[in-house]
N, C-alpha and C positions, 0 to 999 in steps of 0.2 A: 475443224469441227466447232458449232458454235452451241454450247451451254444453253438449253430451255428452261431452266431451274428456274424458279422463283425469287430467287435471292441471289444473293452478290455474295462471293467470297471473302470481300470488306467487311461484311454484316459478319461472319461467323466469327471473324476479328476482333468486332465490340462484342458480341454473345458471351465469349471465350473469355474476355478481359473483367467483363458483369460477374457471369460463374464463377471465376476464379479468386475473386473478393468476396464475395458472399459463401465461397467456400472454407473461406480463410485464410488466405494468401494475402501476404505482407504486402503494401504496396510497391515497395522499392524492391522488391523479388517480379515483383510482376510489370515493371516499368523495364530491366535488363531482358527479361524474358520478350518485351513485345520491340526492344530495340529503339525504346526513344529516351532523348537526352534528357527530360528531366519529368518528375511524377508527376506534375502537372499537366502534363499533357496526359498522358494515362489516364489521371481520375476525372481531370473535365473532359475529356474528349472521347475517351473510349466505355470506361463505365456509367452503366443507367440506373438509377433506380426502381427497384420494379415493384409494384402494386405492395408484392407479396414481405419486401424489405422494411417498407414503408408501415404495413401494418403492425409488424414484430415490433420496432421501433417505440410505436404509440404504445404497445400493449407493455413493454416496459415501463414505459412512464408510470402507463397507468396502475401498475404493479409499487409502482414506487409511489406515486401519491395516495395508493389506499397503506402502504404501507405505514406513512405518514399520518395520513387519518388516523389511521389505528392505535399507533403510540400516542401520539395526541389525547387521542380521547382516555386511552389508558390512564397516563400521568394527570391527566387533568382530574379523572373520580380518584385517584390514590390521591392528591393534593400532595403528591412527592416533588420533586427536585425538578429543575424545569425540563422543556422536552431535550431528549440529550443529539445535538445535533450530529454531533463529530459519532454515534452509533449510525445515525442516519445515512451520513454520507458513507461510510464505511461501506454499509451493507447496497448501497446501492453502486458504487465504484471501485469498491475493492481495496480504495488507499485508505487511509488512517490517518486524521488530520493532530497532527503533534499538538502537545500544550507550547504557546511562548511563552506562558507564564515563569516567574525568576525562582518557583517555588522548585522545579526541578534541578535548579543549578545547585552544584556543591563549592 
């Protein structure tokens, strides 16, 4: 019996591997799951980017440079202490960028 589909069963392979990252799936979960030797091949060869990924993306940034703005401008009319960047990154990445300074040491 010969298949009239539209699509190739290959295709629902990369669909499934797209979805499954954008759903939140770890890539090294999703590289054992699709049976190939290393994530590399999974992320360049099977997942795509889609319109809809690519927009979220941007709209973070841009969440993040008005959020910039805004402090900025804030600290600038206070004429307080400079903009504090280690808040900055924080709030946009989630990590905490430590002091090196010797004034912590005991």
């Amino acid at each position: 019996m010969v298949c009239r589909c539209k699509f190739l069963m290959h295709v629902l392979r990369h669909t499934m591997a797209t979805r499954c990252i954008e759903g939140g799936m770890r890539p090294k979960t999703l590289q054992v799951i699709l049976g190939h030797a290393n994530v590399g091949i999974t992320m360049n060869l099977y997942v795509d980017v889609t319109e809809e990924e690519k927009f979220k993306e941007v709209e973070k940034i841009e969440s993040a440079l008005k959020l910039c703005s805004d402090l900025c401008s804030k600290k600038y009319r206070e004429r307080q202490k400079p903009f504090p960047y280690r808040d900055f990154w924080a709030g946009i990445t989630g990590y905490e960028i430590r002091n090196r300074g010797s004034s912590e040491r005991g």
